[in-house]
DODOMAR-563738 format. One record per residue (C-alpha): residue number from 1; residue in three letters; x negated, y negated, z negated. Coordinates in Angstrom, 1 decimal, decimal comma, always signed. Layout:
BEGIN
R   num   residu        u        v        w
R   NUM      ALA        X        Y        Z
...
This chain:
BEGIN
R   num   residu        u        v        w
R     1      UNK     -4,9     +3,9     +6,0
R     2      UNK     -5,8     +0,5     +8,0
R     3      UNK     -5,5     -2,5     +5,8
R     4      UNK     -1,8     -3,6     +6,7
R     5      UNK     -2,2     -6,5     +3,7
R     6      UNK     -1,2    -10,2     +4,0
R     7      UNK     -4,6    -11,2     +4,6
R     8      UNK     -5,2     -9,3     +7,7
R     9      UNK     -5,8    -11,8    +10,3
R    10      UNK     -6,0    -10,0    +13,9
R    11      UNK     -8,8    -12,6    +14,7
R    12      UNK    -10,6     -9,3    +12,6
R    13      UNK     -9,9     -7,5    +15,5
R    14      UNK     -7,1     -7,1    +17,4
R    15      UNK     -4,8     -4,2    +16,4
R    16      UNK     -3,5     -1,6    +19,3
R    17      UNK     +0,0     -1,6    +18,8
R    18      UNK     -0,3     +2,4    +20,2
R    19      UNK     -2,4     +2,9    +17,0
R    20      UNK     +0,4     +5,4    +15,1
R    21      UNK     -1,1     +4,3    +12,0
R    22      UNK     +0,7     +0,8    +12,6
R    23      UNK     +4,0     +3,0    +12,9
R    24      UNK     +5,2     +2,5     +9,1
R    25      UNK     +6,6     -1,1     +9,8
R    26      UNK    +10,8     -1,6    +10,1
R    27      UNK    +13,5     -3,8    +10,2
R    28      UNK    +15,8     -4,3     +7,4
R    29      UNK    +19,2     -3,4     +9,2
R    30      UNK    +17,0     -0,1    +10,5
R    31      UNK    +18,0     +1,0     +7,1
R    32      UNK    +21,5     +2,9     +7,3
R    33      UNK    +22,6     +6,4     +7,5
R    34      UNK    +21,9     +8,4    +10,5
R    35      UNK    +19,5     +5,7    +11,6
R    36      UNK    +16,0     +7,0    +13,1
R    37      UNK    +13,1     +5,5    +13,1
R    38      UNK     +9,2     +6,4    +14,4
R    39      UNK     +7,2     +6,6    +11,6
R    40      UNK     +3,6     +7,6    +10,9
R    41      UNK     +3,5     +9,3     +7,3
R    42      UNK     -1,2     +9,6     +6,7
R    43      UNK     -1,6    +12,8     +4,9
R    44      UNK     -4,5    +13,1     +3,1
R    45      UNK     -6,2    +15,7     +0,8
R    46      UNK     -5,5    +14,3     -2,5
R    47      UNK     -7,5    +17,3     -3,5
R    48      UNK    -10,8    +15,4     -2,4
R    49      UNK    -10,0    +12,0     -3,0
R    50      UNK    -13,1     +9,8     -4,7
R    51      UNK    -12,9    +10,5     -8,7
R    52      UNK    -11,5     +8,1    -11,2
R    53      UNK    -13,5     +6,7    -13,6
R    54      UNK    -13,3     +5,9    -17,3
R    55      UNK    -12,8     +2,5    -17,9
R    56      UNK    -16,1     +2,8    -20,3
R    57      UNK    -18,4     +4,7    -16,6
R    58      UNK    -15,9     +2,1    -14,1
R    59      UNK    -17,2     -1,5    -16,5
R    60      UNK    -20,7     +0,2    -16,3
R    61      UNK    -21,1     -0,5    -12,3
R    62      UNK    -20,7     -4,1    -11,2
R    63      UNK    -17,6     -4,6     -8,7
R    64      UNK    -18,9     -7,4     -6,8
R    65      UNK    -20,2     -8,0     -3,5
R    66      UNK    -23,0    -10,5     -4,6
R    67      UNK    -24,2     -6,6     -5,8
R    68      UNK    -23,8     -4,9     -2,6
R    69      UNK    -27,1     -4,1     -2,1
R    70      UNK    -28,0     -2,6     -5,5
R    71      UNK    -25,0     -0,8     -5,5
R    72      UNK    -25,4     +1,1     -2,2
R    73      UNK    -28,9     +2,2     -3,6
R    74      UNK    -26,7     +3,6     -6,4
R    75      UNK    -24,8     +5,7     -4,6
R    76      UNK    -27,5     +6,5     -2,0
R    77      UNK    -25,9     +4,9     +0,8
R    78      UNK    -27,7     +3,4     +4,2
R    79      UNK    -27,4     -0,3     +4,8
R    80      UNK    -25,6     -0,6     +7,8
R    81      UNK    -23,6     +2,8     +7,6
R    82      UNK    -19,7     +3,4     +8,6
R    83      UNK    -19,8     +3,8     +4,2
R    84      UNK    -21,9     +0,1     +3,5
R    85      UNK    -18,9     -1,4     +6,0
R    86      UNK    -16,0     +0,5     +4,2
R    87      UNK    -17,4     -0,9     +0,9
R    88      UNK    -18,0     -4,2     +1,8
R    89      UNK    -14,8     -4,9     +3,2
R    90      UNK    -13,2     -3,5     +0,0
R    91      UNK    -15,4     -5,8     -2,2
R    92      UNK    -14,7     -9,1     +0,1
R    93      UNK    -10,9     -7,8     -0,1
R    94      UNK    -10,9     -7,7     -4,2
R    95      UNK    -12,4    -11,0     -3,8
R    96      UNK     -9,9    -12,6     -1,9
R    97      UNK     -7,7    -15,5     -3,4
R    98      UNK     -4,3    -14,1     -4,0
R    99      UNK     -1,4    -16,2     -1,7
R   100      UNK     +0,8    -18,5     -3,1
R   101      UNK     +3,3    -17,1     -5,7
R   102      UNK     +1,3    -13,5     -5,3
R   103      UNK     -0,6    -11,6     -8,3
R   104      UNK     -3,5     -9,2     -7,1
R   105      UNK     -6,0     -7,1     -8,7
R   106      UNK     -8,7     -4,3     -7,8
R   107      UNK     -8,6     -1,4    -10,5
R   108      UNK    -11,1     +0,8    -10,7
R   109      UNK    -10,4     +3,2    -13,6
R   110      UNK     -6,9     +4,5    -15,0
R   111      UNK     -6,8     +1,8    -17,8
R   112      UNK     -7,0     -0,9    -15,9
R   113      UNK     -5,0     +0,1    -13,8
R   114      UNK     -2,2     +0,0    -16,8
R   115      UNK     -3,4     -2,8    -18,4
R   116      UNK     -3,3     -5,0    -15,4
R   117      UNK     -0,1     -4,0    -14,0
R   118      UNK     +1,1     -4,1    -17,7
R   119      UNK     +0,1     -8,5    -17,5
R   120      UNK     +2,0     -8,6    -14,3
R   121      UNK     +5,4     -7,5    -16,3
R   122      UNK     +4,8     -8,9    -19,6
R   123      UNK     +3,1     -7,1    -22,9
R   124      UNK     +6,2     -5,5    -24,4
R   125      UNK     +7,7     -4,2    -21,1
R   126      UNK     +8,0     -0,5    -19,9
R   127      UNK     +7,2     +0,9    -16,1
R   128      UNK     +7,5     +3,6    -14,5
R   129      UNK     +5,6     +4,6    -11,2
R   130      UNK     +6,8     +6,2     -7,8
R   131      UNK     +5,5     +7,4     -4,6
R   132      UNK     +7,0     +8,7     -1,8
R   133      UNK     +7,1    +12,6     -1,6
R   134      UNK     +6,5    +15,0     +1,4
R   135      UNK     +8,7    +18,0     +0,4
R   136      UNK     +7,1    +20,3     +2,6
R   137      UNK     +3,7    +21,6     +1,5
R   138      UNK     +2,4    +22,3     +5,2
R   139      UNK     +2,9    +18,9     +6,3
R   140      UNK     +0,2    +16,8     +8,3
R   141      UNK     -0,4    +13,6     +9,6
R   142      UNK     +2,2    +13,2    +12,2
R   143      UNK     +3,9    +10,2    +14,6
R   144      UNK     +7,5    +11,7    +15,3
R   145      UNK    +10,9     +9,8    +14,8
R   146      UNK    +12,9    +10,3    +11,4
R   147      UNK    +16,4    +10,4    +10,7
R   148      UNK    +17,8     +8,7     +7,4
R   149      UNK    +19,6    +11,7     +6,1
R   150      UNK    +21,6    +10,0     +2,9
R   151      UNK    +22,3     +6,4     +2,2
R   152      UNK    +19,4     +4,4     +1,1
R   153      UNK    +19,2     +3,6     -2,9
R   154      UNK    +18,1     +0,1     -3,9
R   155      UNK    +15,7     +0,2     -7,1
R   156      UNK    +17,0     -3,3     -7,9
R   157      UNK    +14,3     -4,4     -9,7
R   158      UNK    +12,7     -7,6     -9,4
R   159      UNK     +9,2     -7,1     -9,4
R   160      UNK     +7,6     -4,4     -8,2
R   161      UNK     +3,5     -4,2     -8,2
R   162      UNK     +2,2     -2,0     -5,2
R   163      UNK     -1,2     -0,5     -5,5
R   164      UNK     -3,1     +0,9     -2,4
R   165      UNK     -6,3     +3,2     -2,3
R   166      UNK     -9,5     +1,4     -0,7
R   167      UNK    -12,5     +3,6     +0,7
R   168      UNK    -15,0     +3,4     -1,9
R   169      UNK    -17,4     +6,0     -3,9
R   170      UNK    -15,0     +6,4     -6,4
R   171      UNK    -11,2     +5,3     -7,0
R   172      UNK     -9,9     +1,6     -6,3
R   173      UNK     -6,9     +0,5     -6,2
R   174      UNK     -5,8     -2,9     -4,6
R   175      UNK     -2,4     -4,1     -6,3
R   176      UNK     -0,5     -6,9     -5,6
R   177      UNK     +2,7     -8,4     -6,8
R   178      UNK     +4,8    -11,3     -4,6
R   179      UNK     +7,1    -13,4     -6,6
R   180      UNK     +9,5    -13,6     -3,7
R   181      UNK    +12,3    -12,1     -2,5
R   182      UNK    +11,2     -8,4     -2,2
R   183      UNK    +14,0     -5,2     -2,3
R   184      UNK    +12,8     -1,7     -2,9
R   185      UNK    +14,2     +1,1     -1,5
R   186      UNK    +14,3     +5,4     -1,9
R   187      UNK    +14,8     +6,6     +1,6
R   188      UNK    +15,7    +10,3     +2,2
R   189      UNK    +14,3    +11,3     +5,6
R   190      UNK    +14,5    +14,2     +8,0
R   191      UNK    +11,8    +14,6    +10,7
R   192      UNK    +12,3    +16,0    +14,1
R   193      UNK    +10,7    +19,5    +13,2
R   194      UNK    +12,4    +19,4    +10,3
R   195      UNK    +10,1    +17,8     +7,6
R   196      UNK    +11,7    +16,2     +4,8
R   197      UNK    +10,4    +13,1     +3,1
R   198      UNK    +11,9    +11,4     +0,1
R   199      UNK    +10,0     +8,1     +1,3
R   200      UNK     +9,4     +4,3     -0,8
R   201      UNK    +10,2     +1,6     +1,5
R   202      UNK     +9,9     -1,9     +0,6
R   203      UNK    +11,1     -4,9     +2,4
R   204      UNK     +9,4     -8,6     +2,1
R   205      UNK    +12,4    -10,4     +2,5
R   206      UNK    +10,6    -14,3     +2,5
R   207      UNK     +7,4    -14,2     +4,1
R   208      UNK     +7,0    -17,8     +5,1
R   209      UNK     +3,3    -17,8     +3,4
R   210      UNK     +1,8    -14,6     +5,2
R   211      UNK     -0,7    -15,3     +8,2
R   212      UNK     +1,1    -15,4    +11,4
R   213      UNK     -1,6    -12,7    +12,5
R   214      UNK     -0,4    -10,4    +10,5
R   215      UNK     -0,1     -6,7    +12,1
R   216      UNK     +3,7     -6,9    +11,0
R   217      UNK     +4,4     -9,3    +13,3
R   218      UNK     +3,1     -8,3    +16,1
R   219      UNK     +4,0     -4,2    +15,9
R   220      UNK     +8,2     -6,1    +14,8
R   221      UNK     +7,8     -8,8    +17,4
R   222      UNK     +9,3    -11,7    +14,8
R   223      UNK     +6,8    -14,5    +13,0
R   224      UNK     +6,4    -15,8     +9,5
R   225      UNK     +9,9    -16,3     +7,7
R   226      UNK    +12,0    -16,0    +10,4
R   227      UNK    +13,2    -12,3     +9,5
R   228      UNK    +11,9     -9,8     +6,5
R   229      UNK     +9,1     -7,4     +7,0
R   230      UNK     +9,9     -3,9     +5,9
R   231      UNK     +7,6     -0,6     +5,5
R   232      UNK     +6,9     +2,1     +4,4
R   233      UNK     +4,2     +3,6     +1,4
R   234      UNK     +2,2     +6,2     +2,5
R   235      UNK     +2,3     +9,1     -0,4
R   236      UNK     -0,9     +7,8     -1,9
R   237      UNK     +0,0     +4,4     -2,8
R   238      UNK     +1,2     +3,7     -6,0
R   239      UNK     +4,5     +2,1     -7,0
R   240      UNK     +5,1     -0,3    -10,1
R   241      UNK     +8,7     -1,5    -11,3
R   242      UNK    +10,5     -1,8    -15,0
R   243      UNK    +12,0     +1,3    -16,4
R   244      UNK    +15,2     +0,1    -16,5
R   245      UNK    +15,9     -0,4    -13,4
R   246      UNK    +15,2     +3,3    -12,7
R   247      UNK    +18,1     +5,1    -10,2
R   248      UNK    +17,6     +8,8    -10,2
């Protein structure tokens, strides 16, 4: 999964729009029954994702790129590697300052990933997590459009915290949590051969701080807070949001 966060300048390098990957970005009013859309869905092997660690084997192992070197030695890496790249950009990325009016965190074992989402709601508040679901078991990675097969349900809750998977030897999690306007939706889609996704969308409806070089605005063809930025999660990201504002 490319990076598609808000601090994604295209200055990195510039994305090619006819990259499918890029294909999980959409418009708000996209979002009505019968509406299709092209979407990329990444299927991965959850089956050999890197391990999670206890929180007691994760606070063992410095997270920090000042250790970069030492660490690659650790996990028998070569300086220089496709690996050394993928880890160094995950480090700089947990190092990043969050954006105005945004929380953010790396987690790299279970309980922290609790216990930091858990300061993002408030000590003494429940949450429940969601992902989106591929209902067939057979299904790969595939570009194709998608119909939206019932009406989109709004989970009207008003902070979510979104956690991504970043390449690294073992689990890490990026998360991230915008004050602003953001809406959450369950999508129920129905691909052209057939495949059924019940799908997480989420749409930034403010996003008047994010870099204008942002991938969004290039594959959507808008610009910082004129219009909001909708996608999709891919089935391994995480989801975050109080129980109560559960809609089954």
């Amino acid at each position: 999964m490319k990076n598609m966060h808000h601090h994604h300048s295209s200055s990195e390098s510039k994305p090619d729009l006819n990259d499918p990957e890029l294909q999980i970005f959409f418009r708000v009013d996209d979002l009505k029954l019968g509406g299709k859309l092209p979407i990329y869905f990444p299927i991965k092997d959850l089956s050999s994702a890197p391990p999670l660690l206890s929180r007691e084997e994760a606070d063992s192992i410095p997270f920090s790129s000042a250790h970069l070197p030492k660490l690659l030695e650790r996990f028998s890496i070569s300086d220089g590697s496709p690996q050394a790249k993928a880890m160094e950009t995950t480090l700089n990325h947990c190092e990043f300052e969050p954006m105005k009016g945004e929380s953010k965190f790396c987690a790299t074992s279970l309980e922290s990933l609790l216990d930091s989402t858990r300061s993002v709601f408030g000590s003494k508040s429940e949450f429940k997590v969601a992902t989106t679901i591929h209902l067939n078991k057979n299904s790969t990675s595939l570009l194709q459009n998608y119909t939206i097969v019932e009406n989109p349900i709004e989970i009207p809750a008003p902070r979510i915290v979104g956690c991504h998977p970043l390449p690294y030897p073992y689990s890490v999690f990026y998360c991230h949590s915008q004050e602003s306007d953001n809406k959450l939706f369950k999508v129920s889609l129905m691909g052209e051969n057939g495949w059924r996704v019940e799908a997480l969308g989420i749409c930034h409806m403010d996003t008047s701080q994010w870099d204008s070089d942002h991938v969004a605005f290039l594959v959507l063809n808008t610009q910082p807070g004129k219009s909001p930025v909708c996608h999709f999660f891919p089935a391994d990201n995480l989801v975050w949001f109080p129980s109560q504002y559960e809609t089954m």
